[in-house]
Z-matrix of the N, CA and C atoms (Angstrom, degrees):
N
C 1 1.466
C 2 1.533 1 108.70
N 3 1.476 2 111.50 1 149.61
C 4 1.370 3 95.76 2 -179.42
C 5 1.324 4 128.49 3 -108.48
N 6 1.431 5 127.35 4 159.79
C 7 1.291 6 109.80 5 -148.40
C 8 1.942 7 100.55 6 -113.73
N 9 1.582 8 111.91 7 130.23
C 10 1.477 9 123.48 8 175.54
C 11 1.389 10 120.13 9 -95.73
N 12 1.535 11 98.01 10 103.73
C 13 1.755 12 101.76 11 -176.35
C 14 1.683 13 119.68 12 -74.29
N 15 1.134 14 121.96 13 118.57
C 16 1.286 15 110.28 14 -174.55
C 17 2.037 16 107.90 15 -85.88
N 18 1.368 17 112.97 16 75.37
C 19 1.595 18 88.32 17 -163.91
C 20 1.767 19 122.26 18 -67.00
N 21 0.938 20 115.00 19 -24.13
C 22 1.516 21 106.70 20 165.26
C 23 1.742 22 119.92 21 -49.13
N 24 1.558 23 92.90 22 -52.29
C 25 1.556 24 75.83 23 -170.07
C 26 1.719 25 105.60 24 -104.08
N 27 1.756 26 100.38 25 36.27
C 28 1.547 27 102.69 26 179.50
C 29 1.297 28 140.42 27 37.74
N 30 1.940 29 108.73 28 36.37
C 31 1.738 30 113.73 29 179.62
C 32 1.195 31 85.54 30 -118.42
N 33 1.446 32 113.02 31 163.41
C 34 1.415 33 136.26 32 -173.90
C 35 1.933 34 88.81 33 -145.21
N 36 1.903 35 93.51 34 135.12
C 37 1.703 36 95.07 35 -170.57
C 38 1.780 37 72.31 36 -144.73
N 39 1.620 38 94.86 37 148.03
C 40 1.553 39 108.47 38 176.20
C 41 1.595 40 89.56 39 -107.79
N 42 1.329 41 127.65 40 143.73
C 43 1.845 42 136.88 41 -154.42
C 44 1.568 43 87.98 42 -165.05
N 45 1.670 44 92.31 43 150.28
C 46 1.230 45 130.90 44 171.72
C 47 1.594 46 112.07 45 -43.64
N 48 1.327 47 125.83 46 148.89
C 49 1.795 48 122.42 47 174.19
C 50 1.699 49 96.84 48 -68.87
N 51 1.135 50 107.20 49 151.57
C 52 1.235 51 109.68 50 155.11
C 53 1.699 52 106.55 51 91.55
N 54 1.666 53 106.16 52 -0.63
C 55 1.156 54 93.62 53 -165.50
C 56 1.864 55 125.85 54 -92.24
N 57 1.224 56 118.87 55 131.27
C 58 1.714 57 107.98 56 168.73
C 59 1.193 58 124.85 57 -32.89
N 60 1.346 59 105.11 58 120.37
C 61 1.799 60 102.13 59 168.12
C 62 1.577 61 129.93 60 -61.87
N 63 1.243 62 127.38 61 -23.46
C 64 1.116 63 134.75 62 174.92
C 65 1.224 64 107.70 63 -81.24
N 66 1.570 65 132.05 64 -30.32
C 67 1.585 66 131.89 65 -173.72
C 68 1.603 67 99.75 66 -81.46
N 69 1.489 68 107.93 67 -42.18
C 70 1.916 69 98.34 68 178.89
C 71 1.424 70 115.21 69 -71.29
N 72 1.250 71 116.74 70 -20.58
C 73 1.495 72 127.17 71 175.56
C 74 1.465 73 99.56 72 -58.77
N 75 1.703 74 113.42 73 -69.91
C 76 1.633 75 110.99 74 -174.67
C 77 1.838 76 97.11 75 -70.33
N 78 0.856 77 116.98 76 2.70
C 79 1.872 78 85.38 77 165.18
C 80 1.154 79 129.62 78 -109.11
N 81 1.583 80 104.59 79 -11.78
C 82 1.540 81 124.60 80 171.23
C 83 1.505 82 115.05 81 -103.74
N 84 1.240 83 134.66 82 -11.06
C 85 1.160 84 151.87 83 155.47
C 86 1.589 85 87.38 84 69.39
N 87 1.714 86 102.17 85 88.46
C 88 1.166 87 107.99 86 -177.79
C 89 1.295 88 98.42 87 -121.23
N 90 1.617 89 136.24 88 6.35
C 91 1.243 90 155.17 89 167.94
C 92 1.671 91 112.82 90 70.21
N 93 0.572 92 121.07 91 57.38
C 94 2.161 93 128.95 92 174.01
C 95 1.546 94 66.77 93 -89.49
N 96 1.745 95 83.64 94 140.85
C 97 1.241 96 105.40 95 170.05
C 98 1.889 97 99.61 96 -79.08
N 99 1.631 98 113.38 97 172.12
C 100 0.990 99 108.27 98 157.42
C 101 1.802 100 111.35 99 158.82
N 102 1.333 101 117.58 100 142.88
C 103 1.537 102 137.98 101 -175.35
C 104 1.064 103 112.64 102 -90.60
N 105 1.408 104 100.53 103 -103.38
C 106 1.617 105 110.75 104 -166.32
C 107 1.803 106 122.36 105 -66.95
N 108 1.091 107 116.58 106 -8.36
C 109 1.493 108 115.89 107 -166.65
C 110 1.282 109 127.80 108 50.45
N 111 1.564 110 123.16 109 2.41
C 112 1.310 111 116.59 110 -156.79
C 113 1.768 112 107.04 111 -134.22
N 114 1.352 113 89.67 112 22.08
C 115 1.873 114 95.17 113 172.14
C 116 1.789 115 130.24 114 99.90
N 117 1.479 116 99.80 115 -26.74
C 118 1.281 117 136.38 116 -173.99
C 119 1.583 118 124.52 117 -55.11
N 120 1.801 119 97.90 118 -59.79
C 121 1.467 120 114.22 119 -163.74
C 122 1.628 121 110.49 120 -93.48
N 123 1.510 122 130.57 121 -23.21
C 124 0.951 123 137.23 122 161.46
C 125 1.678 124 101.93 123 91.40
N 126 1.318 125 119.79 124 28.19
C 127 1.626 126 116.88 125 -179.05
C 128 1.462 127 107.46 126 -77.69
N 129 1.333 128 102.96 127 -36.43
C 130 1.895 129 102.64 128 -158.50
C 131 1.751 130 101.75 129 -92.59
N 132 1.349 131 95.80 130 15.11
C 133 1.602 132 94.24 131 159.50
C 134 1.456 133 118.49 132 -34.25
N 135 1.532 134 100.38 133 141.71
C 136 1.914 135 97.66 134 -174.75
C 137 1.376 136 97.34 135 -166.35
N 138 1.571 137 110.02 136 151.74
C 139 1.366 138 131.19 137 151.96
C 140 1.346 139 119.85 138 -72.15
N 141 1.695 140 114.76 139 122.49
C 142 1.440 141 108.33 140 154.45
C 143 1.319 142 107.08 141 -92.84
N 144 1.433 143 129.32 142 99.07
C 145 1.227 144 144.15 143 159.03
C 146 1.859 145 114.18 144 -44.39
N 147 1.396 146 102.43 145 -64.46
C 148 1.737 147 109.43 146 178.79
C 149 1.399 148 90.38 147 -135.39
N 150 1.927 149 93.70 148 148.09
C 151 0.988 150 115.00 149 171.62
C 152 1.657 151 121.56 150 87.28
N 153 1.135 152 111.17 151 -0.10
C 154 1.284 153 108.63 152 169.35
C 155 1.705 154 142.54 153 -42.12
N 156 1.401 155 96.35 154 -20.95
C 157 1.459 156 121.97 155 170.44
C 158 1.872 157 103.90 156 -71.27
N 159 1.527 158 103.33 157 -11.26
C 160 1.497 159 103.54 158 -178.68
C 161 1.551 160 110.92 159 -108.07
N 162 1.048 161 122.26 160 -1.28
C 163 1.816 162 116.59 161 158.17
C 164 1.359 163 121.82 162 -73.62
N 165 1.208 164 110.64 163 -175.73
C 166 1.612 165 117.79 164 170.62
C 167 1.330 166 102.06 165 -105.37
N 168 1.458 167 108.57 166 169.81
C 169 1.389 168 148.82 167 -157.48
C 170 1.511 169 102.19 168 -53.21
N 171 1.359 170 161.10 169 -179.89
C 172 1.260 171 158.87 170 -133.55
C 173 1.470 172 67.04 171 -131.94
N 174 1.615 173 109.48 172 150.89
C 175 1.525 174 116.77 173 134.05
C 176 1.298 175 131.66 174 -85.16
N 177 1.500 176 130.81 175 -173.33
C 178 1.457 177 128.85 176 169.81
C 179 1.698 178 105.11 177 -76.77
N 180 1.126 179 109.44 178 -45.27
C 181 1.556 180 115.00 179 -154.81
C 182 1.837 181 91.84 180 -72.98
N 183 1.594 182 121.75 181 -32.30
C 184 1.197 183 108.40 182 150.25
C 185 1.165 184 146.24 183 -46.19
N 186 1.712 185 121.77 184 -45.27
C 187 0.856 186 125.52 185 168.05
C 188 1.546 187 135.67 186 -53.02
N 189 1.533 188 93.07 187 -29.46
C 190 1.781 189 107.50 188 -171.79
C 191 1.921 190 101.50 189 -86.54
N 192 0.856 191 76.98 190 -30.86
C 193 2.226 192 86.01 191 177.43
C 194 1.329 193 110.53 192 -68.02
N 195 1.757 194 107.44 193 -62.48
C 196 1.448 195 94.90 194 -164.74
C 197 1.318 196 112.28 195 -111.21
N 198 1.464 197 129.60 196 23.72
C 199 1.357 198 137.90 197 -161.01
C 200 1.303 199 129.57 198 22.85
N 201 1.083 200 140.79 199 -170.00
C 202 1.473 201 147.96 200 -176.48
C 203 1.615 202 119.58 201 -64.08
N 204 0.834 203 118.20 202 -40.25
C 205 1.612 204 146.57 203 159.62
C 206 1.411 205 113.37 204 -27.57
N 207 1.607 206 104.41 205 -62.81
C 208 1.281 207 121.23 206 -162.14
C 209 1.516 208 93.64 207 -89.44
N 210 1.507 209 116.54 208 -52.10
C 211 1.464 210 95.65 209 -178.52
C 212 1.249 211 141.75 210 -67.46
N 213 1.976 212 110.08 211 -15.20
C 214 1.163 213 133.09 212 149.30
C 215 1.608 214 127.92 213 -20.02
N 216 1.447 215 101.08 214 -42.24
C 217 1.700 216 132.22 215 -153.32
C 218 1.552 217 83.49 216 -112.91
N 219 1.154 218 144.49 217 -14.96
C 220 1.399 219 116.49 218 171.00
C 221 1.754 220 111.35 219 111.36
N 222 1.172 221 98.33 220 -2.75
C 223 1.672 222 116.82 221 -160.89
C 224 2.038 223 89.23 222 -86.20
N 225 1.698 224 97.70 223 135.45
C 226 1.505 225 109.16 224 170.65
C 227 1.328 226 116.19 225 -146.04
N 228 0.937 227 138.71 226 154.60
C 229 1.369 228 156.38 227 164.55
C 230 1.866 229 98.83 228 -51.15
N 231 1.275 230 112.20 229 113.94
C 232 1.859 231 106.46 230 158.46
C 233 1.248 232 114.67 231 -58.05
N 234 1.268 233 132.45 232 -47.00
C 235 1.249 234 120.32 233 -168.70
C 236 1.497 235 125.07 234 -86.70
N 237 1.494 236 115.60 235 -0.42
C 238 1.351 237 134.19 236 164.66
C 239 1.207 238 114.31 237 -99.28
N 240 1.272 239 139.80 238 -24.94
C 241 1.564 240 140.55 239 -179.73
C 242 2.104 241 117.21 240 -89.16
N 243 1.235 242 78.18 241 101.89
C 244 1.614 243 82.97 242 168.14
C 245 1.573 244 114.17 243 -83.97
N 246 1.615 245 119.53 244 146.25
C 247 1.788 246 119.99 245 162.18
C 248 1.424 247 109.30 246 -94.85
N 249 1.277 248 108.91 247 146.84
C 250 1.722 249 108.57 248 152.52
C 251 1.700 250 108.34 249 -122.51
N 252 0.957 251 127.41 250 30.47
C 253 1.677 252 140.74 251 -166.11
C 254 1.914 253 113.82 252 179.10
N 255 1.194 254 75.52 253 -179.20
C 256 1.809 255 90.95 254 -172.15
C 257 1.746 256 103.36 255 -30.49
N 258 1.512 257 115.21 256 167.16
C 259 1.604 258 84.28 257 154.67
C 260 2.198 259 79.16 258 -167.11
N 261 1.142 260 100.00 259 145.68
C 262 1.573 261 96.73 260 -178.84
C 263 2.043 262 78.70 261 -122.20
N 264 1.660 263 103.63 262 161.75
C 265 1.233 264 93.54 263 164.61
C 266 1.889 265 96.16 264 178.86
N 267 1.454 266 127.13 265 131.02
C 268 1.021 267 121.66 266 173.25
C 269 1.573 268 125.90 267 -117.45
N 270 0.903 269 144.25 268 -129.69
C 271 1.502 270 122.79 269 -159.27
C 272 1.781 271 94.59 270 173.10
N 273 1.311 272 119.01 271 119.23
C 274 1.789 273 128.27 272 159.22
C 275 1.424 274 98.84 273 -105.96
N 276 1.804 275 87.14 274 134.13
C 277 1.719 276 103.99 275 158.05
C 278 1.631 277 105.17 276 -54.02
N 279 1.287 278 115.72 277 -76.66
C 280 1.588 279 108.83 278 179.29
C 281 1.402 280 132.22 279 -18.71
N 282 1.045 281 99.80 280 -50.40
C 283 1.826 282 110.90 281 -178.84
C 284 1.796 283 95.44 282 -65.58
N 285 1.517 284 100.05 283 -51.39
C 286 1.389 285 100.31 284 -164.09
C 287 1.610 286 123.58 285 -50.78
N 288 1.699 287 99.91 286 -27.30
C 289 1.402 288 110.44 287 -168.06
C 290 1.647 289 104.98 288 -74.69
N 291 1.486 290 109.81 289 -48.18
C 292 1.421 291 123.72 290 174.17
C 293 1.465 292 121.25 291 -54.42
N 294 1.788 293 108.45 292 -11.47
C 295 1.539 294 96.44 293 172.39
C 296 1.524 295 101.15 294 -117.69
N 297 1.425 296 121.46 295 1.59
C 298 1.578 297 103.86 296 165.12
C 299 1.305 298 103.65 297 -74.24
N 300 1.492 299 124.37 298 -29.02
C 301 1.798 300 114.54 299 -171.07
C 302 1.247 301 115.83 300 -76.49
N 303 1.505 302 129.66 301 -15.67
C 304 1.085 303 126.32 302 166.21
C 305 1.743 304 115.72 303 -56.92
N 306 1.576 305 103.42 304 149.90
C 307 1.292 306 114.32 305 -173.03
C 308 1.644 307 101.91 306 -103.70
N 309 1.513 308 122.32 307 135.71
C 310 1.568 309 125.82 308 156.37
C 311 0.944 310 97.70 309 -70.94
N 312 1.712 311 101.14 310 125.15
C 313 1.451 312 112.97 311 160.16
C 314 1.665 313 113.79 312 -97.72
N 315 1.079 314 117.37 313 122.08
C 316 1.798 315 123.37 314 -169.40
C 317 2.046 316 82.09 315 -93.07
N 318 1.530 317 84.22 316 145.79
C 319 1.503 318 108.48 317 -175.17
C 320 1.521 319 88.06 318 -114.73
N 321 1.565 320 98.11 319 113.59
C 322 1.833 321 108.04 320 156.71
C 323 1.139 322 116.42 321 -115.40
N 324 1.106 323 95.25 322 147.82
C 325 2.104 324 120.73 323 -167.78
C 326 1.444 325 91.74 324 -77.58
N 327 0.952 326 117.54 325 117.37
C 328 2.038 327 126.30 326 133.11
C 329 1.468 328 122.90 327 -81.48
N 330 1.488 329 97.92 328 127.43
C 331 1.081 330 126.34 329 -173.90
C 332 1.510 331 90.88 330 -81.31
């Protein structure tokens, strides 16, 4: 099983493949901050420090939150990032505040 280091709040939990970082966080109470769960509010902002080669694929609702920049740097959404391997990852208030103020911009098609 693989194991999710929380280094900010210094717990280490061995979890299921496949599993959400924000859902093992609330079941192990490994403390990622976080609101809405659903991509939006930008709380469960996080560093993948190690192991990044062990998440899944960027989402969209990531992309529009934390732009290119952030994902550049390793930065993901908890409640959008699944592990299948190791995964270390910590979390700044600062960063955090700067990506709840960001606005989703929704892309509409013209006809």
């Amino acid at each position: 099983m693989p194991k999710l280091h929380f280094i900010t709040s210094d717990k280490e939990f061995e979890v299921p493949d496949h599993s959400s970082v924000l859902r093992m966080s609330l079941r192990y109470d490994g403390d990622l901050p976080n609101r809405c769960g659903g991509g939006t509010c930008g709380t469960c902002v996080c560093k993948i420090e190690r192991g990044l080669e062990n998440v899944d694929q960027v989402k969209p609702a990531e992309k529009k939150k934390l732009g290119e920049e952030l994902l550049e740097q390793g930065y993901r959404l908890g409640c959008q990032t699944f592990i299948n391997g190791d995964v270390s990852l910590s979390w700044d208030p600062e960063i955090t505040k700067m990506v709840q103020k960001r606005k989703i911009v929704k892309m509409i098609a013209t006809k």
